[in-house]
C-alpha positions, 0 to 999 in steps of 0.5 A: 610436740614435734613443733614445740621441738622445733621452736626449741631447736630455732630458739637455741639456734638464735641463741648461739647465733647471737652468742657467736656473734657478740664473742666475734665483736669482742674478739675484733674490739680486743684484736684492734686494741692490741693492734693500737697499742703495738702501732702507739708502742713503735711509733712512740719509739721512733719518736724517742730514737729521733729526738735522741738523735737530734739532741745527740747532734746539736750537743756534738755541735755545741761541743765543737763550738765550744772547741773552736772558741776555747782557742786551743789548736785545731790539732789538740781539740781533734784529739780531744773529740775522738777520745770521747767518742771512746 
């Protein structure tokens, strides 16, 4: 009787063993994807403020030009670009 205590004992301690043990690599599977996520979230981000940066630029530039080749005084076309930076 006592072994067959025992063996019950060694069985239920695999068991809980195995199941600590699969709840561990779920915990690290969900942990790395939630890291993934919030990596691709910032990175995508920092993207997007890239971009809009660069487009904001070239359409600055653009509208420049634009000035310059309308043929209105460099004093007018002045005014102009910093009331639409208000």
């Amino acid at each position: 009787m006592a072994n067959q205590v025992l063996m019950t004992i060694s069985q239920d301690e695999e068991e809980r063993a195995r199941l600590m043990r699969d709840e561990k690599i779920l915990l690290d599977y969900y942990s790395g994807l939630s890291y993934a996520k919030k990596t691709g979230i910032k990175i995508g981000e920092e993207r997007g403020e890239k971009r809009g940066e660069q487009k904001g630029r070239k359409e600055k530039v653009q509208e420049i030009i634009d000035l310059w080749k309308s043929g209105i005084p460099a004093e007018e076309n002045l005014r102009k670009l910093e009331t639409s930076k208000a």
